[in-house]
N, C-alpha and C positions, 0 to 999 in steps of 0.2 A: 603459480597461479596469479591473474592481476585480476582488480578488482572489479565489481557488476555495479553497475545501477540500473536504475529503469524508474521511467517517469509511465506513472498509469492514470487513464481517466475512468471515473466514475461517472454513470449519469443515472442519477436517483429518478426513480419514477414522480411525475408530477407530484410538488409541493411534500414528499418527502426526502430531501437531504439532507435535513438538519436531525431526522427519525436515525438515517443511514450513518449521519456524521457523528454521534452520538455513542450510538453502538460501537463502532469502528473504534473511535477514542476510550469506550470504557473498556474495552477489553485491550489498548493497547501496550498494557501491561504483561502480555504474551510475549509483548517480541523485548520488553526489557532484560530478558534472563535467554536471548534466541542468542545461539552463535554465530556467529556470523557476521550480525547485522549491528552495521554502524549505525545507519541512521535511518528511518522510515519516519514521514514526515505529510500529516493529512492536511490538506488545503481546502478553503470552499473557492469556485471560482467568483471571480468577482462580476461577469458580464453574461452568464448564464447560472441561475438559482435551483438550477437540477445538476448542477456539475461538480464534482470533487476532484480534485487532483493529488495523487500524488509521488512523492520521489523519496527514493531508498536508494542506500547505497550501500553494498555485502563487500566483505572479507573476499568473494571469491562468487563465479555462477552455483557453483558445487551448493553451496552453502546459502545460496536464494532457492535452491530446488528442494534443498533437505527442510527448509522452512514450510514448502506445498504439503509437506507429508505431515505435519506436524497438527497431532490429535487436536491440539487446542484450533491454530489457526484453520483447521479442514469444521469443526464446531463454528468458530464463526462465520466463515463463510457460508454455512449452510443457512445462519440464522438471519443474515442479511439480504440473504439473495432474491426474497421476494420482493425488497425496496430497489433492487436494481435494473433499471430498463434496458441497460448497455454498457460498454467498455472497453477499451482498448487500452493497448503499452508500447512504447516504443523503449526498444533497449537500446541503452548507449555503451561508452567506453570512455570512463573518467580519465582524463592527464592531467588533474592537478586543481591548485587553487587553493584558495583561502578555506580552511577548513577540512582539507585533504590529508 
């Protein structure tokens, strides 16, 4: 298996991002104990104030999808989802680097 990342945006409904960015960081103590997962990592953007970014990078895809199932993160997603007006992901294919 080689490994997954994926960089995803968030875009908070007007003047709530930091409602969105909040929640998202206090429960991000979900994915400290997740398998898989190296690193998941929330960003605010810096040139639109509705935007969140962020990049994670898994042990493996296997192990980003057994994450989706996972009671706690399928809880927060539901709890956040009325702050979110939109979103995308683009998935990538790590070959290395500082921090790999």
């Amino acid at each position: 298996m080689s490994k997954f990342a994926m960089f995803g945006k968030l875009t908070a409904h007007e003047g709530k991002r930091e409602e969105l960015a909040e929640m998202m960081l206090a429960s991000s103590a979900t994915l400290n104990d997740m398998e898989g997962c190296i690193y998941y990592i929330l960003h605010a953007a810096e040139e639109d104030p509705n935007d969140l970014w962020i990049t994670e990078l898994w042990e493996s895809q296997e192990f980003h999808a057994a994450s989706l199932q996972n009671e706690k993160v399928l809880e927060l997603i539901g709890r956040c989802r009325h702050l979110i007006a939109g979103g995308s992901a683009v998935k990538v294919r790590p070959l290395g680097g500082k921090g790999f």
